[in-house]
DOLUMDO-398987 format. One record per residue (C-alpha): residue number from 0; residue in one letter; x, y, z. Coordinates in pm, 1 decimal, padded with zeros to 6 digits. Example, Ala and Ser with C-alpha at 12.3 -4.5 7.8 and 13.67 -1.06 7.14 Angstrom:
<recs>
(rec 0 'A' (01230.0 -00450.0 00780.0))
(rec 1 'S' (01367.0 -00106.0 00714.0))
</recs>
This chain:
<recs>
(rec 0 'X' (-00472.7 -02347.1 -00344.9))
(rec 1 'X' (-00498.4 -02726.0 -00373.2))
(rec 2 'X' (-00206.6 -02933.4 -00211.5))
(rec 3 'X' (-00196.5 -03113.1 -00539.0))
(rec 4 'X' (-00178.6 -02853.3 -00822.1))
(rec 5 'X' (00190.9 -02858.1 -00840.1))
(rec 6 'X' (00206.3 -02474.9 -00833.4))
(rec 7 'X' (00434.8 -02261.2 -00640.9))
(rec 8 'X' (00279.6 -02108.6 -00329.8))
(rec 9 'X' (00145.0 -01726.2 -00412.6))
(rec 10 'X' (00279.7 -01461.6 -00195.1))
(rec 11 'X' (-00038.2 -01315.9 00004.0))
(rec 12 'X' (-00023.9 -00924.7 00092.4))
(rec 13 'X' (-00153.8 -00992.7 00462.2))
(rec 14 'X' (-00092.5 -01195.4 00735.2))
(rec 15 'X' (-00499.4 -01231.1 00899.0))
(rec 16 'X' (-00464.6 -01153.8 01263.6))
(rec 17 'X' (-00718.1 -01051.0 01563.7))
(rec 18 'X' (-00849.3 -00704.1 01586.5))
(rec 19 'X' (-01120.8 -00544.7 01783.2))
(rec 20 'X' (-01371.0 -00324.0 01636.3))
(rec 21 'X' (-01446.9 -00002.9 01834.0))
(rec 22 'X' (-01799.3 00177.6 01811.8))
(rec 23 'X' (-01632.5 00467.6 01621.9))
(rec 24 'X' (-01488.0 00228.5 01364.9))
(rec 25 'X' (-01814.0 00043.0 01347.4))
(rec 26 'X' (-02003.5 00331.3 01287.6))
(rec 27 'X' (-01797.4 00489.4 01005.5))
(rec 28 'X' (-01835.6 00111.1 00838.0))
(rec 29 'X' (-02190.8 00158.0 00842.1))
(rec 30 'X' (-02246.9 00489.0 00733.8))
(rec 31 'X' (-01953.4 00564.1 00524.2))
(rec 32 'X' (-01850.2 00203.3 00381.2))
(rec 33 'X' (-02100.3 00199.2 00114.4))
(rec 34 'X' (-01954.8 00505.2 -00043.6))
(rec 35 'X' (-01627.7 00455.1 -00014.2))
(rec 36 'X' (-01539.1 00106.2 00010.0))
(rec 37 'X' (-01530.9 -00064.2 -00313.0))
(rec 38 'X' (-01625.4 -00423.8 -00330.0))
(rec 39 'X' (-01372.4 -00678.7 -00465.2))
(rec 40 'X' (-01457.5 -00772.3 -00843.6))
(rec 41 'X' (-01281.0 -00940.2 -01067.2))
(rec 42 'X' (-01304.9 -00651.4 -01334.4))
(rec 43 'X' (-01083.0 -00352.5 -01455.7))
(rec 44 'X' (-01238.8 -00016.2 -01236.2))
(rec 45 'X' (-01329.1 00264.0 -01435.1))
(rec 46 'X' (-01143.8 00506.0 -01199.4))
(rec 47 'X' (-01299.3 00778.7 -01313.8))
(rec 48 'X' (-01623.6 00672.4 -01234.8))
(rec 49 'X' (-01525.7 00584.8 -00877.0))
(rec 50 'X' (-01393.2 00916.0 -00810.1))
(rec 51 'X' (-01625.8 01105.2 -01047.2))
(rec 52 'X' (-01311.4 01292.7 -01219.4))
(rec 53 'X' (-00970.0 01294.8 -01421.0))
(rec 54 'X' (-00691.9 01263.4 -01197.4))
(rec 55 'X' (-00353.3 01093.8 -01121.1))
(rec 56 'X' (-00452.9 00785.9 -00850.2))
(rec 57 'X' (-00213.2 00677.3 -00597.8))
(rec 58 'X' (-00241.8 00291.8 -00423.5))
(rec 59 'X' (-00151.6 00223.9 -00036.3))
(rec 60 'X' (-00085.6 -00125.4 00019.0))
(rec 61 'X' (-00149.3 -00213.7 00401.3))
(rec 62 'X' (-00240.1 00087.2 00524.8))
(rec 63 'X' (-00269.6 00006.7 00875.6))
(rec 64 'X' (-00487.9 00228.1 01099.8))
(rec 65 'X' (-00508.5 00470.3 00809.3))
(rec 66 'X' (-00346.0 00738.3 00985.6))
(rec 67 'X' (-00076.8 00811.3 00752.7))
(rec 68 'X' (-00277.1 00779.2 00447.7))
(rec 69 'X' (-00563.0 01037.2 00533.8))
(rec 70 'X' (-00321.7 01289.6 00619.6))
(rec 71 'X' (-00169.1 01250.2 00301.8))
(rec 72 'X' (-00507.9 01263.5 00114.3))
(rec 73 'X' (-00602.0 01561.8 00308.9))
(rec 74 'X' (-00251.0 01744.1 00223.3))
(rec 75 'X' (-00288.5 01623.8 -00157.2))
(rec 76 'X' (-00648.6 01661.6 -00237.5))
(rec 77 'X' (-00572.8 01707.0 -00629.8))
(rec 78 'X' (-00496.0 01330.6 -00633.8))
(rec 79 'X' (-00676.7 01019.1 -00541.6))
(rec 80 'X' (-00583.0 00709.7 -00323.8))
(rec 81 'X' (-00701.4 00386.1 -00318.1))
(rec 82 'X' (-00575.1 00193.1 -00016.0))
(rec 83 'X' (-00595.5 -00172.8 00044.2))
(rec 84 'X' (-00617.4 -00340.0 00358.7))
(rec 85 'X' (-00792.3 -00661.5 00490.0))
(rec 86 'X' (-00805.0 -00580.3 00879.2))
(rec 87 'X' (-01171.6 -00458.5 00927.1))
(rec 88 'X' (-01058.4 -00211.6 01218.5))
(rec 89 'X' (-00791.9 -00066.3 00986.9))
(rec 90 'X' (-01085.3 -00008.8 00741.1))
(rec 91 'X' (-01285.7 00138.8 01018.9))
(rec 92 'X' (-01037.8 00398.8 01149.0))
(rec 93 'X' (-00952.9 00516.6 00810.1))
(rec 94 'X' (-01313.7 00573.4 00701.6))
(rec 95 'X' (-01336.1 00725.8 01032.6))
(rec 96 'X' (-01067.5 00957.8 00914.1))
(rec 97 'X' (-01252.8 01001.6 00572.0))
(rec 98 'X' (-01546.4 01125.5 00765.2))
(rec 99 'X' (-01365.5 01346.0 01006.2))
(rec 100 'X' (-01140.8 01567.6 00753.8))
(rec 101 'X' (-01433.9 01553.6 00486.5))
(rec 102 'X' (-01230.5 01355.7 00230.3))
(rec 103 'X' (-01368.6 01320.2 -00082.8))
(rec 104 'X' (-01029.4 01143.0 -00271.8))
(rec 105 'X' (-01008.3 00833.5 -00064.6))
(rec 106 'X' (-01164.6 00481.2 -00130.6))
(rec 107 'X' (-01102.8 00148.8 -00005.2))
(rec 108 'X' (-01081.8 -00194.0 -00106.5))
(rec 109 'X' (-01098.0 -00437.0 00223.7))
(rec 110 'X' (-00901.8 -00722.2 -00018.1))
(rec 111 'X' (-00565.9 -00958.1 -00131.8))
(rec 112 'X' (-00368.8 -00631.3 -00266.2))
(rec 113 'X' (-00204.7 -00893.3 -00521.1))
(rec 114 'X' (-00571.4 -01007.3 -00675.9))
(rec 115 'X' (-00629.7 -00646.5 -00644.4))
(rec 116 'X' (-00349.2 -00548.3 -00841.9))
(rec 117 'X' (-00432.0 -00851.0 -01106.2))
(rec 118 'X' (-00787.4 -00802.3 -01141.4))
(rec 119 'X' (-00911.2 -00490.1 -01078.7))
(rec 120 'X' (-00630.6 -00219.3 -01175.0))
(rec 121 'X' (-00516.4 -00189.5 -01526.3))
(rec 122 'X' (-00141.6 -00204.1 -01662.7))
(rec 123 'X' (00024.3 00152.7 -01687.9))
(rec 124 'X' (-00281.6 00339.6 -01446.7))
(rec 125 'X' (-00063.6 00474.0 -01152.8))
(rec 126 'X' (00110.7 00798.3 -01087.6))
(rec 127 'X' (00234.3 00637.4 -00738.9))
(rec 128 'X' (00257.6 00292.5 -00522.7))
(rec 129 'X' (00320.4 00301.6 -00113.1))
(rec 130 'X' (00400.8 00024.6 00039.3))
(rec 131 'X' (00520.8 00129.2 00421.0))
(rec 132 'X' (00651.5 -00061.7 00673.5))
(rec 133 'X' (00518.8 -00406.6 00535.8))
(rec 134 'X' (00568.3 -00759.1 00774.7))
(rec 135 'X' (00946.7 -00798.9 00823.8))
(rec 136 'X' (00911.9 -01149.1 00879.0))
(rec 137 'X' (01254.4 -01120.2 01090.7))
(rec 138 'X' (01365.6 -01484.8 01157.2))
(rec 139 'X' (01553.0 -01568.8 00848.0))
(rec 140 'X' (01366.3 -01894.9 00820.5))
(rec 141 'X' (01036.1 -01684.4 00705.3))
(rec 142 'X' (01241.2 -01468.8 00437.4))
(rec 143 'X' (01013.8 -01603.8 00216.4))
(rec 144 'X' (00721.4 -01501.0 00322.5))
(rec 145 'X' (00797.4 -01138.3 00274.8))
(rec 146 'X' (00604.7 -00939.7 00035.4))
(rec 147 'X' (00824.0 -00738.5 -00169.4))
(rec 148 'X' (00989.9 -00974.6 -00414.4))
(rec 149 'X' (01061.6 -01020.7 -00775.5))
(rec 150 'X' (00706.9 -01123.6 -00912.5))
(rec 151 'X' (00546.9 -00874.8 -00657.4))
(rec 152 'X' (00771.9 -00605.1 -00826.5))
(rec 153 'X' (00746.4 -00710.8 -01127.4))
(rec 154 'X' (00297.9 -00699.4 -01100.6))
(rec 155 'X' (00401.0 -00355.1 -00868.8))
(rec 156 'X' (00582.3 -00169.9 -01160.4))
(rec 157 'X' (00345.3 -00295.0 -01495.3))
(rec 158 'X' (00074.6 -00093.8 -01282.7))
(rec 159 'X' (00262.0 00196.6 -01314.9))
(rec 160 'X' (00214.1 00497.1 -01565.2))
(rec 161 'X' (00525.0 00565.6 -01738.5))
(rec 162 'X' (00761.9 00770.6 -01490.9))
(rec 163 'X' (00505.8 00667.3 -01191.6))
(rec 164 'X' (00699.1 00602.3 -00881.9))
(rec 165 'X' (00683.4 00290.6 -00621.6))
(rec 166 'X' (00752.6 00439.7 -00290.5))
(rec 167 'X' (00876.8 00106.6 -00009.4))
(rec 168 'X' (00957.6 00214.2 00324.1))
(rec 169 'X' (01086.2 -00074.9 00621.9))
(rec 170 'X' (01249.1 -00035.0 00967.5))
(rec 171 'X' (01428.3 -00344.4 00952.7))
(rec 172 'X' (01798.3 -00320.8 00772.8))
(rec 173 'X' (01841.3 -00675.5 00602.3))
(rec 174 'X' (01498.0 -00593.1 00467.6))
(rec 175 'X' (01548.2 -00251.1 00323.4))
(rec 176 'X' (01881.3 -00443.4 00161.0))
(rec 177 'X' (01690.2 -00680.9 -00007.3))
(rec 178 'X' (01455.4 -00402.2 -00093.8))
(rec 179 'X' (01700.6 -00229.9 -00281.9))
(rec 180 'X' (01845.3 -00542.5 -00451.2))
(rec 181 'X' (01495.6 -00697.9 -00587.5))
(rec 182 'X' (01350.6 -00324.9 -00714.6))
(rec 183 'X' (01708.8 -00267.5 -00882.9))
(rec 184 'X' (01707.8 -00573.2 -01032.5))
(rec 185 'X' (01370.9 -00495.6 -01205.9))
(rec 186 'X' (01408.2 -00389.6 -01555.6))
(rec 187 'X' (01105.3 -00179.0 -01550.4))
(rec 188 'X' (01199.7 00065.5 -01276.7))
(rec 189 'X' (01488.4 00291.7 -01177.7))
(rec 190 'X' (01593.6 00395.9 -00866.3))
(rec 191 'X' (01560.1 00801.2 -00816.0))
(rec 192 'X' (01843.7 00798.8 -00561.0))
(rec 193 'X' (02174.5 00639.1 -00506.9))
(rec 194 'X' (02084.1 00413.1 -00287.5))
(rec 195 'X' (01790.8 00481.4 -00019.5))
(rec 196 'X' (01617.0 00828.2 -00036.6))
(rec 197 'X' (01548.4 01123.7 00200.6))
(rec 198 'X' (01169.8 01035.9 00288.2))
(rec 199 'X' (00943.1 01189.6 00020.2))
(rec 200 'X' (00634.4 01438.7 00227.8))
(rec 201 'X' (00348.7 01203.4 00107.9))
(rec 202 'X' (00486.1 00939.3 00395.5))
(rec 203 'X' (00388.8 01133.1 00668.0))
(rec 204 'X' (00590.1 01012.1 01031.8))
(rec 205 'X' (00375.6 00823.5 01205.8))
(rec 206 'X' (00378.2 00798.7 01648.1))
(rec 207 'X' (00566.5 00511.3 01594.8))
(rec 208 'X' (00812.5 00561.6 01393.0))
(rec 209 'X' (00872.0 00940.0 01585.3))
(rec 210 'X' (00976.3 00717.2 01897.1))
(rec 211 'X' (01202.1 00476.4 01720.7))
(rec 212 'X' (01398.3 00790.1 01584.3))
(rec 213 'X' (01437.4 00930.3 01948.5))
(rec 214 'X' (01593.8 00541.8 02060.5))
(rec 215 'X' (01797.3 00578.7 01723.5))
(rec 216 'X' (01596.9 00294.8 01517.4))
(rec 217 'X' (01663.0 00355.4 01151.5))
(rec 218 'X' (01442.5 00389.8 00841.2))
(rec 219 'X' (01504.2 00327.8 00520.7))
(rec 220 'X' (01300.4 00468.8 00221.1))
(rec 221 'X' (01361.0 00303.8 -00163.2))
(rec 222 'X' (01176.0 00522.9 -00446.2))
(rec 223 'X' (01180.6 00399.9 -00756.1))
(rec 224 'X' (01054.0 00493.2 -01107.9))
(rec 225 'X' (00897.4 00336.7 -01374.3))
(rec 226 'X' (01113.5 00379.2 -01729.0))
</recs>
């Protein structure tokens, strides 16, 4: 955005960094990225077209290496996922995935989840958000720059069919807090648990997150539903 438009400063859904491609990665690009990466447009998808059925669709926001999200696919085959992530090796090693299990309920769109979510995804479409383990942004100074907040929510939860659920999962405490205090104060949503909830079997445990439970890390998941 121009430095002289006067408007506030849009929240992105990425931070770009570094990553190296591998030949496996590369490969699955080439030979499975036509089918099941979608191209960024700035026009409603017919989601039935792109999956060539009727069925409730699920979005992944930052999926990472795609680990988590295939298995979940592959568990859940009678729903579809649409995952969005800008890092071209995370797009690799999921389509990797896709190719590997022989998933037919996966596609991806290497893009800005938030012009995803404005553009190309119409209001009251999802049975299900995930948004795991997003950039902390620890030192209170960057605050700001964290993803989940009220506008965010607000886009998050008119994307949602009615009872659809927006599943947020962090490792960092002050986060998860000010998880729970920006999806509560949404008008939109309700929370399905007191507080945090017992994590749901569609977020599988990842390596990572297996070793930060045997040092006694913490992780905190928020599920919400849409009224």
């Amino acid at each position: 955005m121009t430095a002289d438009s006067g408007a506030r400063p849009r929240i992105r859904s990425y931070v770009l960094r570094a990553g190296r491609v591998g030949s496996g990665q590369a490969r699955a690009l080439a030979e499975l990225g036509p089918r099941f990466v979608l191209p960024y447009q700035p026009a409603v998808l017919d989601l039935d077209a792109v999956f060539g059925r009727t069925a409730p669709r699920v979005l992944e926001i930052g999926f990472g290496m795609g680990e988590g999200l295939a298995e979940t696919a592959a568990a859940h085959p009678g729903i579809d996922y649409i995952g969005v992530e800008v890092h071209t090796p995370g797009v690799g090693a999921l389509l990797k995935q896709v190719g590997e299990r022989g998933l037919d309920n996966v596609r991806v769109i290497q893009h800005d989840a938030v012009e995803v979510l404005t553009a190309m995804l119409a209001p009251s479409t999802l049975a299900g958000i995930h948004v795991f383990f997003p950039d902390p942004w620890h030192k209170k100074r960057h605050h700001k720059r964290r993803l989940i907040q009220a506008p965010l929510v607000h886009l998050l939860a008119s994307r949602l069919a009615p009872a659809g659920y927006l599943h947020l999962a962090t490792d960092w405490q002050d986060y998860a807090e000010q998880m729970l205090a920006v999806l509560g104060a949404e008008a939109q949503l309700e929370n399905t648990a007191a507080a945090y909830a017992p994590r749901p079997d569609t977020r599988p445990l990842t390596k990572f997150e297996q070793r930060g439970i045997r040092l006694g890390h913490g992780v905190w998941d928020l599920v919400f539903r849409r009224r």
